[in-house]
C-alpha positions as a Markdown table, in Angstrom:
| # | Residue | x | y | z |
|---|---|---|---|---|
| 1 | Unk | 13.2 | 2.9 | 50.0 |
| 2 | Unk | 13.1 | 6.6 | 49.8 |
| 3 | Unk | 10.4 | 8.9 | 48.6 |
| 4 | Unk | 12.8 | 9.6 | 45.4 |
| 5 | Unk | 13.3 | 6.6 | 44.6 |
| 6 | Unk | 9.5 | 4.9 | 45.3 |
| 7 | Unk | 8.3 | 8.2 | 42.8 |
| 8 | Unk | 11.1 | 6.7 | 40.3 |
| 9 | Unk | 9.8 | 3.3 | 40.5 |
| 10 | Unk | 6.4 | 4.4 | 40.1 |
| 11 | Unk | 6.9 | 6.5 | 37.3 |
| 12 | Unk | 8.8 | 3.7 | 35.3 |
| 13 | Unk | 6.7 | 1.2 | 36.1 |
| 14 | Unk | 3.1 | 3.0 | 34.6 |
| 15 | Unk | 5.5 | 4.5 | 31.5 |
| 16 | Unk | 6.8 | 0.8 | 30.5 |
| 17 | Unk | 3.6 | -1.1 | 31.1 |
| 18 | Unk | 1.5 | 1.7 | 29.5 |
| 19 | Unk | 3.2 | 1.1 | 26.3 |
| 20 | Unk | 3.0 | -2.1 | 26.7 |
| 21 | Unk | -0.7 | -2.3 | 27.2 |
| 22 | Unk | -1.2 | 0.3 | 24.0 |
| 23 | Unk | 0.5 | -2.1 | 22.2 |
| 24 | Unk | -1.0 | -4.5 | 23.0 |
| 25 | Unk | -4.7 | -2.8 | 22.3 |
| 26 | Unk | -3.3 | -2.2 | 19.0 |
| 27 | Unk | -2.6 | -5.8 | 18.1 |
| 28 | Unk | -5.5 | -7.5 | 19.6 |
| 29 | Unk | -3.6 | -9.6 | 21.2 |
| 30 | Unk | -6.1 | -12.9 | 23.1 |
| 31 | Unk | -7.2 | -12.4 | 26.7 |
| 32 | Unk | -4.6 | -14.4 | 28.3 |
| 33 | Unk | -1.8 | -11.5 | 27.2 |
| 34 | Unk | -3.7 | -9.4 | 29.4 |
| 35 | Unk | -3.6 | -11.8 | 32.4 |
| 36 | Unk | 0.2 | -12.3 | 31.9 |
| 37 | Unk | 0.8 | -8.7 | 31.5 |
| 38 | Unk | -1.1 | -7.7 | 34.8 |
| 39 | Unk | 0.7 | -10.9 | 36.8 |
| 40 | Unk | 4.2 | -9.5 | 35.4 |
| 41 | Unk | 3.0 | -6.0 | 36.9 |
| 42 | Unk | 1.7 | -7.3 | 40.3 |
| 43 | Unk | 4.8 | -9.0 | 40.8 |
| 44 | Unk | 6.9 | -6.1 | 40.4 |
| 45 | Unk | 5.1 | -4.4 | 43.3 |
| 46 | Unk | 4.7 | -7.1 | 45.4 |
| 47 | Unk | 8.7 | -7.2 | 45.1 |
| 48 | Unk | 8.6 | -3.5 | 45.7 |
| 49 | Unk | 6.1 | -3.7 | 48.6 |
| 50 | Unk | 8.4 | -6.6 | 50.1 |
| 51 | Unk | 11.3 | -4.9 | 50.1 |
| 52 | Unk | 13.1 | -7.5 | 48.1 |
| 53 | Unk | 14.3 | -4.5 | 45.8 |
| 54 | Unk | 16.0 | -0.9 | 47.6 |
| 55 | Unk | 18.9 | 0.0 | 45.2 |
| 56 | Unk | 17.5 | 2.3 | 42.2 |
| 57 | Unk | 19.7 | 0.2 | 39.3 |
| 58 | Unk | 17.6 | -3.1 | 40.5 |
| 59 | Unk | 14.1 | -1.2 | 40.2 |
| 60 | Unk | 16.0 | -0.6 | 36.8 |
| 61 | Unk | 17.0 | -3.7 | 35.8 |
| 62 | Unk | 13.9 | -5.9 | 36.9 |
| 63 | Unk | 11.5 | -2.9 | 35.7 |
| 64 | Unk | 13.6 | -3.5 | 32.3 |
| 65 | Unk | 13.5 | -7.3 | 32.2 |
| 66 | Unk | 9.6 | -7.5 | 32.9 |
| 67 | Unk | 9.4 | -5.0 | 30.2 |
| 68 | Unk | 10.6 | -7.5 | 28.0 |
| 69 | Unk | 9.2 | -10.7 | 28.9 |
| 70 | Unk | 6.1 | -8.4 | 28.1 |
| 71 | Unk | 6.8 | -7.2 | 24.5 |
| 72 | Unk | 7.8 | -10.7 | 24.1 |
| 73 | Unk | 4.6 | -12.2 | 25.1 |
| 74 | Unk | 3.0 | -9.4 | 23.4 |
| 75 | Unk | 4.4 | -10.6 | 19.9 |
| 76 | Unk | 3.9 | -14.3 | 20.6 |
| 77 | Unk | 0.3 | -13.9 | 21.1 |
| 78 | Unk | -0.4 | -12.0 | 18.4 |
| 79 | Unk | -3.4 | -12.5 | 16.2 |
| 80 | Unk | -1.4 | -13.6 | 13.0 |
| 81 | Unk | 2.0 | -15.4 | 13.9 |
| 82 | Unk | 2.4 | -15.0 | 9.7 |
| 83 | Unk | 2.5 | -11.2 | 10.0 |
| 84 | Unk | 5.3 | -9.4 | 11.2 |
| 85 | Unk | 4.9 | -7.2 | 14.5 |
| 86 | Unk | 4.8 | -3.8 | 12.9 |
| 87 | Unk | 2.7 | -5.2 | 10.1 |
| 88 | Unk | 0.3 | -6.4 | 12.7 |
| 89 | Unk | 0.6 | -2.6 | 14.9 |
| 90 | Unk | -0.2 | -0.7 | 11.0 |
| 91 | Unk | -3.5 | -3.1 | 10.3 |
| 92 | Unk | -5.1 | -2.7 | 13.1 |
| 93 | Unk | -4.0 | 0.7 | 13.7 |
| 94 | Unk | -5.7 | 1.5 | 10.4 |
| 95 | Unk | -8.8 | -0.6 | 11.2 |
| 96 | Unk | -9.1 | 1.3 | 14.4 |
| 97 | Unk | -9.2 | 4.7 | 12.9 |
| 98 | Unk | -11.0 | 3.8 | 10.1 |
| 99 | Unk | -14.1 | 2.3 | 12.2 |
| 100 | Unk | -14.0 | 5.1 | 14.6 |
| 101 | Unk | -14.2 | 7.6 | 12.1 |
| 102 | Unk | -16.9 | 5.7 | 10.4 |
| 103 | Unk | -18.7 | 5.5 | 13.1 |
| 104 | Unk | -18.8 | 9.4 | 14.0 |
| 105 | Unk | -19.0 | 10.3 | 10.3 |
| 106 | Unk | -21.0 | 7.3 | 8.2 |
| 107 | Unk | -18.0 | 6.9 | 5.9 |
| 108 | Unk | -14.0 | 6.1 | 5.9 |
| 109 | Unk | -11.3 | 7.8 | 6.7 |
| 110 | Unk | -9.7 | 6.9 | 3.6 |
| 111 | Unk | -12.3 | 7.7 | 1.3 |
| 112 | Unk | -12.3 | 11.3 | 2.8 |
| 113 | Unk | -8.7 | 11.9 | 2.3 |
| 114 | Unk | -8.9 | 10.6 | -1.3 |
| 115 | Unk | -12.3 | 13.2 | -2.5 |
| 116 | Unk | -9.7 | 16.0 | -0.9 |
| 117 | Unk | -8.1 | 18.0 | -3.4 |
| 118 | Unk | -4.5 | 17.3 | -3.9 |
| 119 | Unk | -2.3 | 20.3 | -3.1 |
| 120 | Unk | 0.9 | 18.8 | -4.9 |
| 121 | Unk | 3.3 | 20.8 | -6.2 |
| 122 | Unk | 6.3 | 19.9 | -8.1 |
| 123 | Unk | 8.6 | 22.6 | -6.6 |
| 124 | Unk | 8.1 | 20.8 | -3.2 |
| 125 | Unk | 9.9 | 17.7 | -3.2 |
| 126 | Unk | 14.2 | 17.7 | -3.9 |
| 127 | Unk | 15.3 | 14.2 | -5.2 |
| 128 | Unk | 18.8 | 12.7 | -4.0 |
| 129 | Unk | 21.7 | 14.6 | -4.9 |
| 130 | Unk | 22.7 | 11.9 | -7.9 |
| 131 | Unk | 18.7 | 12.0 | -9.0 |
| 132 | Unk | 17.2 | 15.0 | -10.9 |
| 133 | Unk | 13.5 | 15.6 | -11.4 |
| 134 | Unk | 12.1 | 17.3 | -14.1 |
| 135 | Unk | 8.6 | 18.1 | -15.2 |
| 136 | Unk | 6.6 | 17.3 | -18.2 |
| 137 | Unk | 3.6 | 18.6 | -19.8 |
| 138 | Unk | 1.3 | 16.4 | -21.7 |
| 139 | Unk | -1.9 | 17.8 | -23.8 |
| 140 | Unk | -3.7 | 17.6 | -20.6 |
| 141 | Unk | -2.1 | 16.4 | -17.9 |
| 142 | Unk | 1.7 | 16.7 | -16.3 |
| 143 | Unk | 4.4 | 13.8 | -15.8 |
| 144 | Unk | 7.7 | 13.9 | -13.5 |
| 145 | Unk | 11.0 | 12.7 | -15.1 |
| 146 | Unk | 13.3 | 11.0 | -12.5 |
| 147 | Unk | 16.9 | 10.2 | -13.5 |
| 148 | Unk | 20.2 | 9.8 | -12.8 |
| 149 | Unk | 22.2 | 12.3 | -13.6 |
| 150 | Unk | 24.2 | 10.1 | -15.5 |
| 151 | Unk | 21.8 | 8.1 | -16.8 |
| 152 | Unk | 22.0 | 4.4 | -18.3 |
| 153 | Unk | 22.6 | 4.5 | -21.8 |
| 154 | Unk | 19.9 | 1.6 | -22.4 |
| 155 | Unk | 17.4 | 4.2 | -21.5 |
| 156 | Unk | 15.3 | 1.8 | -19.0 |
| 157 | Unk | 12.6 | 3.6 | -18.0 |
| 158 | Unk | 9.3 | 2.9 | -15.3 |
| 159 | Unk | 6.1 | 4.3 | -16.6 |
| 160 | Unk | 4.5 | 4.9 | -13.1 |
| 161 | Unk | 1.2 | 5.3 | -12.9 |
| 162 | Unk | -0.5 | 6.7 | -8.8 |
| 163 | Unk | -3.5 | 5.5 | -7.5 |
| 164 | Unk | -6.3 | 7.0 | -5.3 |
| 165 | Unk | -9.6 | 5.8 | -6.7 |
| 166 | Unk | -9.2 | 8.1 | -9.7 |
| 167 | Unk | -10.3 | 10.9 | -7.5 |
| 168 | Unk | -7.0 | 11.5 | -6.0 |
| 169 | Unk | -4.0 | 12.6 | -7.3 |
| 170 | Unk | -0.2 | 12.4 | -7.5 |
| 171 | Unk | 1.8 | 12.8 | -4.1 |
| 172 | Unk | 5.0 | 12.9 | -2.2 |
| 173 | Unk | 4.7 | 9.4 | -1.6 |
| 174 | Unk | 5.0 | 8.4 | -5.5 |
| 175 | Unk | 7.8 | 10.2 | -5.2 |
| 176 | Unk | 9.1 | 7.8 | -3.0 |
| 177 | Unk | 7.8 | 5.0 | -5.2 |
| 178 | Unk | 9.5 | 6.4 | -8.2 |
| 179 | Unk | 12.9 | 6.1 | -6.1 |
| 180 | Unk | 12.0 | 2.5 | -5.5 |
| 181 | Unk | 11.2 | 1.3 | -8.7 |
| 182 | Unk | 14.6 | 3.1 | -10.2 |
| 183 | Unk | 16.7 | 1.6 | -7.3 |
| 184 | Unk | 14.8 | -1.7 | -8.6 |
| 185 | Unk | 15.8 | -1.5 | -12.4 |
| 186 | Unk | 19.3 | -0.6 | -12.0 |
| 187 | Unk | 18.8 | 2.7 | -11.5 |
| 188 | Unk | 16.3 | 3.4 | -14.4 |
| 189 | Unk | 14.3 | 6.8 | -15.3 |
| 190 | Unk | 10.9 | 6.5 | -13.9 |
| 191 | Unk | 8.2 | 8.1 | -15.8 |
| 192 | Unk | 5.6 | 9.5 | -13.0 |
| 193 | Unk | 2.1 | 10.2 | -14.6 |
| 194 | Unk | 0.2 | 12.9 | -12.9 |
| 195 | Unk | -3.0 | 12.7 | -14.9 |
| 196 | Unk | -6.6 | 14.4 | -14.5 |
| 197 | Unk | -9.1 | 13.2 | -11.9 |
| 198 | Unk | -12.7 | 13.0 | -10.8 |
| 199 | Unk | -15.2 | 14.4 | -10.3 |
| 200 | Unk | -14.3 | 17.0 | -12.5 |
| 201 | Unk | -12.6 | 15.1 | -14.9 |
| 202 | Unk | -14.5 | 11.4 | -15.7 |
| 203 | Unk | -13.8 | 8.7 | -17.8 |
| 204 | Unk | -12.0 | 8.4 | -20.3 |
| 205 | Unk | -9.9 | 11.3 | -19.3 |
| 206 | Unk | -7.2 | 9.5 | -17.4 |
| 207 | Unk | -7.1 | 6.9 | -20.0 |
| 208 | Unk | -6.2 | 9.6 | -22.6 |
| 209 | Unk | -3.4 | 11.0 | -20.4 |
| 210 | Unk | -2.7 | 7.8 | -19.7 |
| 211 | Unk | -2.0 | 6.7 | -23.8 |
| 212 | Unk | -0.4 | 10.6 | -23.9 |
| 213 | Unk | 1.8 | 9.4 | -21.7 |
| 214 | Unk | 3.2 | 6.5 | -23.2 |
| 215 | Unk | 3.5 | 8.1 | -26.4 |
| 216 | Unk | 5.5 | 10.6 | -25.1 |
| 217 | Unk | 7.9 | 7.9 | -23.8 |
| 218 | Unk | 8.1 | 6.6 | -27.6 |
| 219 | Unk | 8.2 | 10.5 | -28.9 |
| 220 | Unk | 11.3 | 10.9 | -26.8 |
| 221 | Unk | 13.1 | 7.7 | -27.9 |
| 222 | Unk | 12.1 | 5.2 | -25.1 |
| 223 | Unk | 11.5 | 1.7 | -26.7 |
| 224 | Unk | 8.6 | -0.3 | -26.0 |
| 225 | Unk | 11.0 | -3.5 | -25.0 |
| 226 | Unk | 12.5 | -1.1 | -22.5 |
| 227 | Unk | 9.4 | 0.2 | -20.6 |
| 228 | Unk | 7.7 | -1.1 | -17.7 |
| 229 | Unk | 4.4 | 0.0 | -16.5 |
| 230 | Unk | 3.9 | -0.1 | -13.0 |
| 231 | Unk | 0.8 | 1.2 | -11.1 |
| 232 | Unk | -0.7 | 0.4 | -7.8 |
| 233 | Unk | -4.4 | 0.3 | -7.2 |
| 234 | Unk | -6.6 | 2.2 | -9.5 |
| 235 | Unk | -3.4 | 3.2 | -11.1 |
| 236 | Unk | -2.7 | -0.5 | -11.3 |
| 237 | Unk | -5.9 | -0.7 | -12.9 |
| 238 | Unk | -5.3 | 2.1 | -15.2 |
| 239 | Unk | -2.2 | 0.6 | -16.1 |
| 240 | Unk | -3.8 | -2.6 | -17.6 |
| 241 | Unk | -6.7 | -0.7 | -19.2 |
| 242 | Unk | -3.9 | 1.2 | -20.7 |
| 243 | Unk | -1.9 | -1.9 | -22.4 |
| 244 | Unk | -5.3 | -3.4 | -23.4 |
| 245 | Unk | -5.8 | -0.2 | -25.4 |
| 246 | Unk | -2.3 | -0.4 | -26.6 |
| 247 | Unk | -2.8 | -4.0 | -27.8 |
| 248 | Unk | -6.3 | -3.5 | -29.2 |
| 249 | Unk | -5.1 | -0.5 | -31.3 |
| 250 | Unk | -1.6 | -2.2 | -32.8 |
| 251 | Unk | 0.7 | -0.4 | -31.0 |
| 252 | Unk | 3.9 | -1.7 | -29.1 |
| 253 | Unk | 3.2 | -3.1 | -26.1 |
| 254 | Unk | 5.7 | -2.4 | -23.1 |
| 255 | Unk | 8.1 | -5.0 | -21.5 |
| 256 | Unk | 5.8 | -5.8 | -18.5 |
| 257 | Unk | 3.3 | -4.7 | -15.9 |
| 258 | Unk | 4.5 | -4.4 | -12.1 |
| 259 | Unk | 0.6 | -3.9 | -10.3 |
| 260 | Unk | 0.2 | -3.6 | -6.7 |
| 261 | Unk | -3.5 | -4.5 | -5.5 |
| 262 | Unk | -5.3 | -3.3 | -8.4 |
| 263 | Unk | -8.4 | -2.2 | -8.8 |
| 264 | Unk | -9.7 | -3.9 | -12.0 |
| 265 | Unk | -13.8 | -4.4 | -10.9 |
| 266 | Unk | -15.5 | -0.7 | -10.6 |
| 267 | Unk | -18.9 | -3.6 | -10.4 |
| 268 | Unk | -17.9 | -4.4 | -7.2 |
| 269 | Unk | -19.2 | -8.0 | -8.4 |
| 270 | Unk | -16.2 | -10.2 | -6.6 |
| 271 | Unk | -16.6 | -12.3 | -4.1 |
| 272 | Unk | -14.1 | -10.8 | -1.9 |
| 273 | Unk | -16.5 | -7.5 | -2.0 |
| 274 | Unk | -18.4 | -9.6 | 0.6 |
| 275 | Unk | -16.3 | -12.1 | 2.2 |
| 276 | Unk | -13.7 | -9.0 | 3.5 |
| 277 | Unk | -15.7 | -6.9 | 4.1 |
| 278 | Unk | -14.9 | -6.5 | 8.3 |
| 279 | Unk | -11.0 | -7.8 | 7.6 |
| 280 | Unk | -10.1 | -4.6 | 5.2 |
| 281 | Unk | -8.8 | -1.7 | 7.0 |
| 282 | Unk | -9.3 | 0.5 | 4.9 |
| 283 | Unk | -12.5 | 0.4 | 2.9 |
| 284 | Unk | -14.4 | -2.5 | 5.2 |
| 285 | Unk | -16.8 | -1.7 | 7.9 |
| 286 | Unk | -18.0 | -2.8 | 11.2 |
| 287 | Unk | -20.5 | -5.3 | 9.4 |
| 288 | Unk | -21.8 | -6.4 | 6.1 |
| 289 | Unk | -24.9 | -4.4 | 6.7 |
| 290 | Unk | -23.3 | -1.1 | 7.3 |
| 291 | Unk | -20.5 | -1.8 | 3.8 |
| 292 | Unk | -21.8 | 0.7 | 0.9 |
| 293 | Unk | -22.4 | -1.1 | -2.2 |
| 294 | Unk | -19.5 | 0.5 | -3.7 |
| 295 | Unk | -16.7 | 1.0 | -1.2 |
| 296 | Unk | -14.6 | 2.9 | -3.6 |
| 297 | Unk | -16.6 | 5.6 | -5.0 |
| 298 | Unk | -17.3 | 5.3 | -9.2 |
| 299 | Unk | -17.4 | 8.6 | -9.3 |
| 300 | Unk | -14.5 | 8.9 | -12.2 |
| 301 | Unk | -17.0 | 6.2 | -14.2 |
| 302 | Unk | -20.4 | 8.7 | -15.0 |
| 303 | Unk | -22.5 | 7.3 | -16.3 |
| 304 | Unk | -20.5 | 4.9 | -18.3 |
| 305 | Unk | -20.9 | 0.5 | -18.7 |
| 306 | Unk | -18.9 | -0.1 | -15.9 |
| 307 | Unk | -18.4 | -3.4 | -17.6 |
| 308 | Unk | -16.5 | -1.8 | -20.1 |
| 309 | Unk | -12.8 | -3.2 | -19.9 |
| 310 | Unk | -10.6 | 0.2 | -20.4 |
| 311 | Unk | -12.8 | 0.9 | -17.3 |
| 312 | Unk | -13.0 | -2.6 | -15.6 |
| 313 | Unk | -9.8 | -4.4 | -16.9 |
| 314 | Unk | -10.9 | -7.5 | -15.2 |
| 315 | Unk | -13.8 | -7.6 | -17.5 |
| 316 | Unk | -11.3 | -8.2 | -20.5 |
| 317 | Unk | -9.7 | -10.4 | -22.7 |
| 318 | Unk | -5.9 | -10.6 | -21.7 |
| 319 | Unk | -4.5 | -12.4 | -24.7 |
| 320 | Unk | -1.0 | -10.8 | -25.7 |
| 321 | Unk | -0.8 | -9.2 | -22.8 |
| 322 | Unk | 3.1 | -8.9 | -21.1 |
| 323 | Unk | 4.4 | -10.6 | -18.2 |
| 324 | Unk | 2.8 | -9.5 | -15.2 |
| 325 | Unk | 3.7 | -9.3 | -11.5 |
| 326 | Unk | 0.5 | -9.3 | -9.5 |
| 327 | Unk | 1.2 | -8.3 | -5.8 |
| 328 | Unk | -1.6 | -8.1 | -3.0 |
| 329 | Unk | -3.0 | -8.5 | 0.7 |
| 330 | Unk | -5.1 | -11.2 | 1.6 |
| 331 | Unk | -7.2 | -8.7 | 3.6 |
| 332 | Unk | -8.5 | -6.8 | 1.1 |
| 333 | Unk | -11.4 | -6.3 | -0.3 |
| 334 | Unk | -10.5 | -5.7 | -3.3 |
| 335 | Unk | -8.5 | -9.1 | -3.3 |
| 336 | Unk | -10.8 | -10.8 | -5.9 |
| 337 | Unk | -10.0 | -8.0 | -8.4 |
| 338 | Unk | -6.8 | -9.2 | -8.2 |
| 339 | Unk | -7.5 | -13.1 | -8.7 |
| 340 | Unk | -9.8 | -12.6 | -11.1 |
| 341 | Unk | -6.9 | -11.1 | -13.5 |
| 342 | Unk | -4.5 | -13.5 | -12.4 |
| 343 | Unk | -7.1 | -16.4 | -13.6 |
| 344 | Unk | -8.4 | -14.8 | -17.1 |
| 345 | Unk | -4.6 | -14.0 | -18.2 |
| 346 | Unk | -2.8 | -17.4 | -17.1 |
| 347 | Unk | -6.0 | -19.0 | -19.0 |
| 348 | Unk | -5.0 | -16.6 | -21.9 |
| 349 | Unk | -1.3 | -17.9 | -21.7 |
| 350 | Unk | 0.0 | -14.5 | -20.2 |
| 351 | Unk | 3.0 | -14.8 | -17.7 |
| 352 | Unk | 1.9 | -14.2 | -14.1 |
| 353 | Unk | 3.6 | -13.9 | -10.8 |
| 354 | Unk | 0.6 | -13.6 | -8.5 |
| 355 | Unk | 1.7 | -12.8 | -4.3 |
| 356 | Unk | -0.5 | -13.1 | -2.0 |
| 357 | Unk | 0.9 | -11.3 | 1.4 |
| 358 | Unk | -0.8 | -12.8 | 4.5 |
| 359 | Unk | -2.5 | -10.5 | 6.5 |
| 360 | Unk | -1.7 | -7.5 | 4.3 |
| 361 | Unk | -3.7 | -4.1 | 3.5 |
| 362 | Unk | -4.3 | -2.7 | 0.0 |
| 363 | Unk | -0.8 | -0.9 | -1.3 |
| 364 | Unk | 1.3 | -2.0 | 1.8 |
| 365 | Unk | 4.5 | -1.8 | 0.1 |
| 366 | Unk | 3.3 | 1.6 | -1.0 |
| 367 | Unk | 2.1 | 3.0 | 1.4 |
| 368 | Unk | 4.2 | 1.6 | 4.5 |
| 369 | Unk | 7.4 | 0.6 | 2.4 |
| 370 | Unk | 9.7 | -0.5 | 6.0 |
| 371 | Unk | 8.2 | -3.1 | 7.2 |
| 372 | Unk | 9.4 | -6.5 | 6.6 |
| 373 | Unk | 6.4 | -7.5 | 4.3 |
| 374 | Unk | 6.6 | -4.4 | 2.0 |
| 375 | Unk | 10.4 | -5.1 | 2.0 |
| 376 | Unk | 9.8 | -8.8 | 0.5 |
| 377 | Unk | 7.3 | -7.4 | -2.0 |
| 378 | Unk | 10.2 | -5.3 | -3.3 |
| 379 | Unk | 12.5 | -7.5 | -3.9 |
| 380 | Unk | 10.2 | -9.2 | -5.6 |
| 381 | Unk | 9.7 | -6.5 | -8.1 |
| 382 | Unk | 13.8 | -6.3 | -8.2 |
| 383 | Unk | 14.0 | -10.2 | -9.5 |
| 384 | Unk | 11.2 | -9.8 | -11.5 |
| 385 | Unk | 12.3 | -6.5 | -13.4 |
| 386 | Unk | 15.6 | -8.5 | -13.7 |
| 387 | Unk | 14.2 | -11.6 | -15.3 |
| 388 | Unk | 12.1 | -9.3 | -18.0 |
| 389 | Unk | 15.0 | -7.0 | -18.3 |
């Protein structure tokens, strides 16, 4: 074989299986992948070595078809068979930057990017060329109008509402909710809430934006049978702390509530808060001992009963209360917030779709929208917006 084409074979050869190998780290895959993997590569240069392959297309094609019998082993001994591949890469991906950085810094990645201030700015992001954006001001906070530009004469509208722990605040990628959830409701106007945040702005204060908000929606002839709220972690929280307020003060409730792991116990008093605490990506830790007792900060509570229920929906009485969709990972930590809703409102008579996803992080089908789990989770939220319509 020549010198060309032995520095070609090499070169392949380390590329392919390095990838392969990263992979591989990146789905903790069991011992025995790493066996196969380096069997698969001593056979290729044994073959080499022996002379059994000269011509450069045959390094090719048998450097290809090893590659695959890896990936394929790769995915087959994944962790979680229930999880799809890049579901399974994203997890533990997260997981892996999230305890490195808590270990060089004593606290998560995550909760970092969420105390950073939020440098959003409306001008920034152009919708599709049949969408228009338009902002709103509130008494003390902003919204963003999506809509078609010929919009649906039934006046449909998505009363969105971000998380971030309260701290952070609205982004590009609520942006790309607010197209989802129109493209979900037959192309309905999607309300976007950007209301104020901690620390310098504690509770109640995105409560009141939050009830500004809505009224605005009824000031500007939106009907309360024709608006759903959806939010996704503390702004799924906020969202039900908002229609509790709405139903304990008389006023028209909205047509339903589309919440993506919410954040509904600012007590931390669940028992997933202990039980996933090294499963959670995002706000476990290495070990029990090392999890703060609060892994989402409180700061946006003060000093306020955390028990309170426009604070801590889950602390509430849901009688009344719309149909709900309830969507969430089972590695969360904040998993009980969820099932602890999901019990008190079916016990209260309330309409509940509850999801659990298998091996899913908090927002996934926000935050990661393409893979196949997040893609499930929205057509969920197309049938149901269709059934409540």
């Amino acid at each position: 074989m020549s010198k060309k084409k032995t520095i070609c074979f090499y070169a392949m050869t380390t590329i392919l299986f390095a990838l392969i190998f990263i992979v591989a780290v990146f789905l903790r895959v069991k011992t025995f992948e790493y066996i196969i993997l380096l069997i698969l590569l001593a056979g290729l240069i044994y073959l080499k070595q022996s002379q059994r392959i000269v011509r450069l297309w045959q390094i090719s094609l048998i450097s290809i078809g090893l590659f695959f019998i890896a990936c394929l082993t790769t995915a087959l001994t994944r962790p979680n068979l229930k999880v799809s591949l890049s579901g399974n890469l994203i997890n533990n991906a997260f997981q892996m930057i999230n305890r490195h950085y808590e270990s060089q810094h004593g606290e998560s990645f995550i909760i970092k990017k969420m105390e950073t201030p939020s440098n959003y700015h409306f001008q920034d992001w152009q919708p599709p060329k049949n969408y228009r954006n338009q902002e709103v001001h509130l008494k003390h906070a902003r919204a963003y109008l999506l809509s078609k530009k010929q919009p649906d004469a039934s006046k449909k509208v998505v009363y969105q509402i971000h998380g971030g722990g309260y701290l952070s605040g609205f982004s590009n990628t609520y942006n790309q909710a607010a197209l989802r959830y129109s493209q979900s409701d037959h192309h309905a106007t999607v309300f976007s809430l950007d209301y104020r945040t901690a620390p310098k702005y504690r509770f109640p204060a995105a409560l009141n934006d939050a009830i500004d908000g809505y009224r605005w929606l009824l000031q500007h002839g939106y009907q309360p049978q024709n608006i759903i709220i959806a939010g996704d972690s503390s702004g799924a929280g906020l969202s039900l702390a908002l229609t509790l307020y709405l139903r304990d003060h008389k006023l028209a409730l909205p047509r339903a509530l589309v919440l993506a792991s919410p954040w509904t116990d600012l007590t931390a008093s669940g028992s997933s808060y202990h039980t996933k605490v090294t499963s959670d990506p995002l706000f476990g830790s290495s070990t029990i001992k090392t999890a703060p007792k609060y892994p989402v900060p409180i700061t946006y509570a003060g000093s306020h009963n955390l028990k309170d229920p426009y604070l801590s929906p889950a602390f509430g009485n849901f009688k009344g209360l719309p149909p709900m969709l309830i969507q969430t990972g089972s590695h969360e930590l904040l998993l009980s917030d969820s099932t602890t809703v999901v019990k008190k409102a079916r016990a209260a008579h309330v309409q509940v779709k509850f999801v659990e996803f298998s091996g899913m992080y908090h927002i996934f089908y926000i935050s990661t929208p393409q893979i196949p789990e997040a893609q499930r989770a929205w057509q969920n939220i197309t049938s149901f917006m269709a059934k409540h319509s």
